[in-house]
C-alpha positions in Angstrom: -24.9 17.2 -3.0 -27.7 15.4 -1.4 -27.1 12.9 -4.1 -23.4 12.5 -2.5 -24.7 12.3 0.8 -27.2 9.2 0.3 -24.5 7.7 -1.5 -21.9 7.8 0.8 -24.7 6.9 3.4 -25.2 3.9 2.2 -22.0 2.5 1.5 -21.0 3.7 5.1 -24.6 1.0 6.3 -23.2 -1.5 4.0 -19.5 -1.0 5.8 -21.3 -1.4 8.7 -23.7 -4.7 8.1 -20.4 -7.0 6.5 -18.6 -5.6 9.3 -22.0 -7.7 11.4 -21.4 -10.4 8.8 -17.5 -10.7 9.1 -17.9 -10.8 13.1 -20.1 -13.8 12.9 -17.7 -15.8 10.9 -14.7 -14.8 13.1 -14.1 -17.2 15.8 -10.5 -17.5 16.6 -7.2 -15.5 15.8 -7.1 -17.4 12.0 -10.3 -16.3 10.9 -9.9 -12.5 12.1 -6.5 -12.4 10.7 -5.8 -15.1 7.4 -9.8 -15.2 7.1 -9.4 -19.0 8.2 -6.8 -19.8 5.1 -9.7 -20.1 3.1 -9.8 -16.9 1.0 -10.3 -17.6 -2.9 -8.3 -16.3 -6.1 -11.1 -13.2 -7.2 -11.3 -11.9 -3.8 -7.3 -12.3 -3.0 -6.6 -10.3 -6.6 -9.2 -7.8 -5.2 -7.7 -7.3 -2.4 -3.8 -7.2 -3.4 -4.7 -4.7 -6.0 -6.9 -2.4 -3.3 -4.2 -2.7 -0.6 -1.4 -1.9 -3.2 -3.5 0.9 -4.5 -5.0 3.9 -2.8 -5.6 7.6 -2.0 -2.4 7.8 -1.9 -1.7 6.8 -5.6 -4.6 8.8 -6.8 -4.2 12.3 -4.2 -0.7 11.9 -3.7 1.4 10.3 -6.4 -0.8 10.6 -9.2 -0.8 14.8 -8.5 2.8 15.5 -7.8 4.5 12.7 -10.3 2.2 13.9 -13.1 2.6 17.1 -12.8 6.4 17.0 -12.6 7.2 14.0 -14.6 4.8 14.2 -17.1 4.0 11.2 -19.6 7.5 9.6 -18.1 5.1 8.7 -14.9 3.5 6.0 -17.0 6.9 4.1 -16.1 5.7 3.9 -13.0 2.4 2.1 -13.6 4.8 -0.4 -16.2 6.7 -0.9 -13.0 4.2 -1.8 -10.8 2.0 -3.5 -13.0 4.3 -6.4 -14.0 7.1 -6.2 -10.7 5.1 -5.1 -8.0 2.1 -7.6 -9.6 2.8 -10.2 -11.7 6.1 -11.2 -11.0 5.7 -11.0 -7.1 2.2 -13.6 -7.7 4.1 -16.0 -10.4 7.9 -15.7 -8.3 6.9 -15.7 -4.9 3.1 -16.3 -4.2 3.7 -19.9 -4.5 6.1 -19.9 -2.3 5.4 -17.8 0.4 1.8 -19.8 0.8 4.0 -23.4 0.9 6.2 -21.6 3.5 3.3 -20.5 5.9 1.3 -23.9 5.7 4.7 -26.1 6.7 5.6 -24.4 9.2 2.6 -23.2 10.5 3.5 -19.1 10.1 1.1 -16.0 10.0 3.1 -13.3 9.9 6.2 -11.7 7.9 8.5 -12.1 12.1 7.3 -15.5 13.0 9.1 -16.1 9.4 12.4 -14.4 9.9 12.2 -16.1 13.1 12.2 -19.8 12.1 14.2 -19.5 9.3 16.9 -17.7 10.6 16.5 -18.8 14.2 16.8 -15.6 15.5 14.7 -13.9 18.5 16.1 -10.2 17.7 14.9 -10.4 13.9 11.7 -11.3 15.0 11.2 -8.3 17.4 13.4 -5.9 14.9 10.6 -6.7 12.2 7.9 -6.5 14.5 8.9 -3.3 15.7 9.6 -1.8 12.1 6.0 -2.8 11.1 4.5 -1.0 13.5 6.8 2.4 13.7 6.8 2.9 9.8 3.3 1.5 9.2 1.6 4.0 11.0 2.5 7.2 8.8 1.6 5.3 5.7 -1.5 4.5 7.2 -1.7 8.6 8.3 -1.1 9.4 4.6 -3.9 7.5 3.5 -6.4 9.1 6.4 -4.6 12.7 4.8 -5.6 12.1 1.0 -9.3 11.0 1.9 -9.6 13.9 4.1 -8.7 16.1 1.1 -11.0 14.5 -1.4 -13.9 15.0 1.3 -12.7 18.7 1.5 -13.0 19.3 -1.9 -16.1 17.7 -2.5 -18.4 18.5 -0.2 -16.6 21.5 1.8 -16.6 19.3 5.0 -13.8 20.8 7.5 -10.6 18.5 6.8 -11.0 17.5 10.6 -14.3 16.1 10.6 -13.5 14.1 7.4 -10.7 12.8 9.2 -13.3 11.4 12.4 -15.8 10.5 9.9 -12.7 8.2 7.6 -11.2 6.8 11.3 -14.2 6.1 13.1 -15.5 3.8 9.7 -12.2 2.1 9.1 -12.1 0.9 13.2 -16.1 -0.4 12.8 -15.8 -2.7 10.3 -11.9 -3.9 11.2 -12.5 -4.3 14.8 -16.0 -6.3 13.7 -15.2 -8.6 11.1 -11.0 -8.0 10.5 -9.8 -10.1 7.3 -13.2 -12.0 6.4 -14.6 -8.5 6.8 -12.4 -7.0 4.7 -11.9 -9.5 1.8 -15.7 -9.7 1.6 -15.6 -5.9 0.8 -12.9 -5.8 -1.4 -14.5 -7.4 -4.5 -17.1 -4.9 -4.0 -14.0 -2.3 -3.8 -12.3 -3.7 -6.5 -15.5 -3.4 -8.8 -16.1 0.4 -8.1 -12.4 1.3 -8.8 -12.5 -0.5 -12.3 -16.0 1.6 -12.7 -14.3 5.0 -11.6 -10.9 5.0 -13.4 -12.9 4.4 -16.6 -15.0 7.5 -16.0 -12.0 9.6 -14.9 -10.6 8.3 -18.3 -12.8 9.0 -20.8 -14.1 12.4 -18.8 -10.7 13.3 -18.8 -10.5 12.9 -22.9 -13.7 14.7 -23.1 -12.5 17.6 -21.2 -9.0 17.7 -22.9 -10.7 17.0 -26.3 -8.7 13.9 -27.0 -5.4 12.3 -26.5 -3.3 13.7 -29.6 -4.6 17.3 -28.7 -3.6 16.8 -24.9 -0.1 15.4 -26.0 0.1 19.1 -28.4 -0.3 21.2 -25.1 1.3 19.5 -22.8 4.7 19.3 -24.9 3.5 23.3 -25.3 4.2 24.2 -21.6 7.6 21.9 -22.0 8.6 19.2 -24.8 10.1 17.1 -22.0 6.5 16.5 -20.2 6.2 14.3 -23.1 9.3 12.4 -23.2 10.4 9.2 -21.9 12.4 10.6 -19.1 10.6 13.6 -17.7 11.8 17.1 -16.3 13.8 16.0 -13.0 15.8 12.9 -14.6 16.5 9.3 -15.1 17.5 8.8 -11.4 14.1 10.4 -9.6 12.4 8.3 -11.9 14.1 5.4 -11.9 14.1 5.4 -8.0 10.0 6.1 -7.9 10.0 3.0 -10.1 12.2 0.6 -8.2 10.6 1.9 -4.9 6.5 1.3 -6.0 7.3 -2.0 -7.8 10.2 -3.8 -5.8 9.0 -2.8 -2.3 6.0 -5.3 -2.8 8.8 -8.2 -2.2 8.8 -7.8 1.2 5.7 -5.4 2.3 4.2 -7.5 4.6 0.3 -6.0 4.3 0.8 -7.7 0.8 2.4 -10.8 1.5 -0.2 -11.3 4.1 -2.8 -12.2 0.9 -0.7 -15.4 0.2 -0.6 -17.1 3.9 -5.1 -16.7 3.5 -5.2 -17.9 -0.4 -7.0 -21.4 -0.5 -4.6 -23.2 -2.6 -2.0 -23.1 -5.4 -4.6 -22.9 -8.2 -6.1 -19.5 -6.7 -2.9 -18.0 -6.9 -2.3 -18.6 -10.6 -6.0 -17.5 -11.3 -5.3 -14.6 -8.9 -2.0 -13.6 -10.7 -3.7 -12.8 -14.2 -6.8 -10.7 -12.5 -4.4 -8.9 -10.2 -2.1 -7.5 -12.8 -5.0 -6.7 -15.0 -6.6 -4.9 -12.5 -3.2 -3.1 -11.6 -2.8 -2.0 -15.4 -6.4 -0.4 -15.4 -5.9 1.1 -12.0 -2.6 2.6 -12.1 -2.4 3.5 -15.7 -5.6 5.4 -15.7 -4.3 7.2 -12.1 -0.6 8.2 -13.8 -1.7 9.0 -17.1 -4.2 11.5 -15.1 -1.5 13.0 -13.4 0.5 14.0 -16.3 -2.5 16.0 -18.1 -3.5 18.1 -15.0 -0.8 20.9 -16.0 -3.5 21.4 -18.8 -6.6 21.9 -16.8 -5.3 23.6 -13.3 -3.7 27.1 -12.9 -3.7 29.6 -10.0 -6.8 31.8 -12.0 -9.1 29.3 -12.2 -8.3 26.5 -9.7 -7.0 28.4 -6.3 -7.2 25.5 -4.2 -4.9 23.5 -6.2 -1.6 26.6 -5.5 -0.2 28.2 -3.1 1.7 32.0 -3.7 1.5 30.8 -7.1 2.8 26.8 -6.6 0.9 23.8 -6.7 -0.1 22.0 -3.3 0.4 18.7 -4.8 -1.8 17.2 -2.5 -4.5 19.1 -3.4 -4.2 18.7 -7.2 -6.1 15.8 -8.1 -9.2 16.7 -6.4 -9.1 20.1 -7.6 -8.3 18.2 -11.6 -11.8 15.4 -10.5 -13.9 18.9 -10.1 -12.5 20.1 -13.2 -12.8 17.2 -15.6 -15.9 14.9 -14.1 -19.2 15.7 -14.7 -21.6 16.8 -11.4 -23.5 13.8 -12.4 -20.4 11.3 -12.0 -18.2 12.8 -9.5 -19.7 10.3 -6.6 -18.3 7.1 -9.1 -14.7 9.0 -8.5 -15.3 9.8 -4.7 -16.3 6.1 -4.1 -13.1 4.8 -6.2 -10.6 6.5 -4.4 -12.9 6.0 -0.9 -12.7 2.3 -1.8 -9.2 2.2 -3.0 -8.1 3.6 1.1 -10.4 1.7 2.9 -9.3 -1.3 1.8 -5.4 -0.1 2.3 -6.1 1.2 5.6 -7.5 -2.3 6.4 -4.4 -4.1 5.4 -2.4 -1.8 7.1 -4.3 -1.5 10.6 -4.5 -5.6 10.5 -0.6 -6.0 10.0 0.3 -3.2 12.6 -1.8 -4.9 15.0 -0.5 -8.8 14.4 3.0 -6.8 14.7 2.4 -6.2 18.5 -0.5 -8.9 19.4 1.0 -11.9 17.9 5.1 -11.3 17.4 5.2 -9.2 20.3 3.0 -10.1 23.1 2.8 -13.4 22.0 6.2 -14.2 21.0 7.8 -13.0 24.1 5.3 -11.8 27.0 3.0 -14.7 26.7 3.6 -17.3 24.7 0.7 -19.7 26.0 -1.9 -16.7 25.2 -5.2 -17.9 24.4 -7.1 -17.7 20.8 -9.4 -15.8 22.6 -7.8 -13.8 24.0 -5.0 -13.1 21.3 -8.2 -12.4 18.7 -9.4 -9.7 21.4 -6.1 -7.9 21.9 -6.0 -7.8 17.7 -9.5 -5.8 17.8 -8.1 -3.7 20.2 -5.3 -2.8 18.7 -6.8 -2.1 15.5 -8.7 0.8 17.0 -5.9 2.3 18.9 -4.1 2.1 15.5 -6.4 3.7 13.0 -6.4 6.3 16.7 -2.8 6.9 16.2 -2.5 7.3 12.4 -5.8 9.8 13.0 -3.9 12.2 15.0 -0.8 11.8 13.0 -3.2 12.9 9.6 -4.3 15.7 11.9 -1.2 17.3 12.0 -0.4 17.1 8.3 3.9 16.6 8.7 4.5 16.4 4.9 3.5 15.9 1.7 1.4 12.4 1.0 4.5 11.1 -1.4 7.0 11.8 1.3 5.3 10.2 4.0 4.8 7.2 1.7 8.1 7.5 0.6 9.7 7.1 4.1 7.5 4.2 4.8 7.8 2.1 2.1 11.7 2.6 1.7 12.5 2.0 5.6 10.1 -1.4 5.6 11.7 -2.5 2.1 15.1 -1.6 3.1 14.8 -3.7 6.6 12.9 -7.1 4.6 13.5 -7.2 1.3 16.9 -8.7 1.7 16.1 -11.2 4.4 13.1 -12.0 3.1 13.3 -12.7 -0.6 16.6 -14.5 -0.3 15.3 -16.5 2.7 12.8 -17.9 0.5 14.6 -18.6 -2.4 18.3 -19.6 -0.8 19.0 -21.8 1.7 22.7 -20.5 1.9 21.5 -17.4 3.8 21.6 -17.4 7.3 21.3 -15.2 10.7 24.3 -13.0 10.1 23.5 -12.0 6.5 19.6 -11.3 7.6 20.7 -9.4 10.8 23.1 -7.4 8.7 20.8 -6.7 6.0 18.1 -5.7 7.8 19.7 -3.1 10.4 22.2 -1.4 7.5 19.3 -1.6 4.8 17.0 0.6 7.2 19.9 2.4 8.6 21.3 3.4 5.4 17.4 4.4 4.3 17.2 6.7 7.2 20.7 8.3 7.5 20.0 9.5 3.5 16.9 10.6 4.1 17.7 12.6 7.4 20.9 14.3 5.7 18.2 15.4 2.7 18.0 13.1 0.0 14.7 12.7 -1.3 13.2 9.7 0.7 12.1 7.9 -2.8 15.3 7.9 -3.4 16.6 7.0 -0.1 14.6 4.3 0.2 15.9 2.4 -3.1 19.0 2.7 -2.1 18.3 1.3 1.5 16.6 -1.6 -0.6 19.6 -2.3 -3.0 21.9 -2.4 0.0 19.3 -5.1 1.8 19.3 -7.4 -0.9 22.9 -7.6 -2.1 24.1 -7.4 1.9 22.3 -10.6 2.8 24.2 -13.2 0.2 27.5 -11.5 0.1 27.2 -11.3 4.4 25.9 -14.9 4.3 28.5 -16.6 2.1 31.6 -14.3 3.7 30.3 -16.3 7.1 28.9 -19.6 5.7 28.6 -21.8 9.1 26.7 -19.0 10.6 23.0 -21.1 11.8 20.9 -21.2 8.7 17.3 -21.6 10.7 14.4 -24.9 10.7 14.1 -24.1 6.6 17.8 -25.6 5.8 16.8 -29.1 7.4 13.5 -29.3 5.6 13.2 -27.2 2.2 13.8 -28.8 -0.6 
């Protein structure tokens, strides 16, 4: 324990002194928020990987996927690896990066905005950002406070002050710069604790071929391709993790700060190497913790006999990681959030600083001034997703669930196409947006799983845009039409 708690006191003073360092190289609204356009291809894979993956893949997902879906999981990390990675850095990073320079763009609205010369999309977006980013955010604060619970018995309260009050230093300090000067530091102890939770985990289980022989024991379909629920839960978790990255804007926010064209392609082969490591370490984890947790030995992990799936991974890291390396695991899955929770808090708060106040209360806002209000808004965000963790409304995969499907289902449409086609115009965006998110939420309020609801929210966004858009072809197509060639 005292071990832990120097550990974790130090990398709270080194939070801390690149929060000092960030805040010195921040001078105007493009430095706190693009880190001055400047960022390089190690430290924009770094942090694309550490905002893609957090607490909430290794607490939340990595628990209650495993444990239900068995080996099949692993689909998942296929998915993301090469959709929600590679192919959104090779397809689009290119892109998106051209797009912002020309026409001078720093957020996902200011986008939808020029290129579909609509006012309403802009403040939809804006609006959506903020409402559904906030509970991923919450889930994030919700998984961290668990792993603190289990492993030093802090009340899950106090872990919850102690996450907030870090993640508002360093973002209200040093915002981006601060953050992508972290992240490589991030990214390095999440590569260092999945292969610890790997091999400790074949330790404990005594090797991969013996694992396989009890898992299929408690049920042959664990081990199959398509595990216990079915083809459609799965295939839904897949198209939800790894297509939702099209159009979540705390990701696509890493292409308007790359430095040039030559970072992304550098970027685009460390990114999806780090993704395979990270995610197929965290899933493949998941499906072998039916071997090592049961109600007699591991209480924490059930409830009147059934598994809190939130509290199943840190119950399996006790289990399977020595004493002497449990802090490697706390500080990967501690890194992995921070970092998310970062993205997160600094696209929230451009949602309401810059498309908002900006773009319609006070359009001749100062830098100054618009830097300060971002600052400020950071803190009353990571506030706000605080109190929501507090109160615990669901499971972590639900929450995420809800989040990522309602933002996916309102840009993914409008946004991919509007890159790619210039065909598309105001009426197919509109429409895609406000029936992709409505369709998300009416599913998910009548009781369909929100995965689920959320992939079908995003199939209806991206088909709705073309078919809208060439059924009313002389609808205004936006500034891109006139100048993208």
């Amino acid at each position: 324990m005292p071990i832990k708690i120097l550990v974790i006191s130090l990398y709270a003073v080194t939070i801390l002194v690149i929060g000092i360092l960030g805040l010195r190289k921040t001078r105007s609204f493009v430095d706190y928020f693009l880190a001055g356009r400047k960022v390089g291809p190690w430290m924009t894979a770094f942090t694309y990987g550490t905002a893609y993956f957090s607490a909430v893949l290794f607490i939340g997902f990595a628990g209650k996927i495993g444990w239900g879906f068995g080996y099949s999981g692993l689909w998942i990390a296929v998915g993301n690896a090469l959709l929600g990675v590679l192919v959104v850095w090779w397809l689009m990073g290119p892109r998106i990066r051209k797009m912002s320079l020309e026409y001078d763009i720093h957020t996902m609205a200011e986008f939808f905005e020029k290129r579909y010369s609509s006012p309403f999309l802009k403040m939809f977006t804006s609006a959506a950002i903020f409402i559904f980013l906030v509970p991923y955010s919450a889930a994030v604060f919700i998984g961290l406070s668990y792993l603190f619970k289990a492993n030093f018995g802090i009340n899950y309260s106090l872990a919850l002050v102690f996450m907030g009050f870090f993640t508002a230093l360093y973002l209200v300090l040093g915002g981006y710069k601060a953050m992508t000067m972290i992240d490589v530091f991030f990214g390095i102890i999440m590569c260092a604790g999945v292969v610890v939770l790997f091999t400790s985990t074949l330790n404990a289980g005594g090797g991969l071929e013996r694992m396989t022989s009890h898992l299929n024991g408690i049920d042959p379909a664990l081990t199959d391709w398509v595990g216990p629920p079915g083809w459609w839960p799965l295939f839904s978790l897949v198209f939800l993790t790894s297509v939702a990255p099209f159009g979540m804007p705390q990701l696509v926010q890493k292409f308007y700060a790359i430095r040039d064209k030559k970072a992304i392609r550098i970027g685009m082969v460390a990114s999806t190497v780090f993704a395979v490591l990270i995610v197929g370490v965290a899933y493949f984890t998941g499906a072998v913790t039916r071997i090592f947790l049961s109600p007699e030995n591991t209480p924490g992990a059930f409830s009147n006999g059934k598994p809190v799936f939130d509290a199943i991974m840190p119950e399996f890291v006790a289990q399977v990681i020595p004493s002497s390396l449990s802090v490697v695991i706390l500080l990967l899955i501690l890194a992995a959030s921070m970092s998310t929770l970062a993205a997160l808090v600094l696209v929230s708060s451009s949602s309401i600083a810059k498309d908002f106040y900006a773009g319609f209360v006070n359009k001749n806002v100062s830098d100054r001034r618009l830097t300060l209000m971002m600052r400020i808004l950071s803190g009353i965000f990571v506030l706000i997703s605080v109190v929501i963790a507090y109160f615990k409304p669901a499971t972590i995969v639900s929450i995420l669930g809800i989040s990522w499907g309602a933002i996916g289902s309102s840009f993914l449409g409008p946004f991919f196409w509007g890159l790619f086609s210039r065909k598309m115009n105001k009426a197919g965006a509109v429409s895609s947006a406000v029936l992709g998110l409505g369709t998300c939420l009416v599913l998910f309020v009548t009781g369909l799983p929100s995965p689920q609801a959320g992939t079908i929210g995003m199939i209806v966004s991206f088909f709705l845009n073309p078919a809208v858009s060439l059924f009313f072809p002389s609808q205004q197509q936006g500034e891109l039409k006139k100048n993208d060639g």
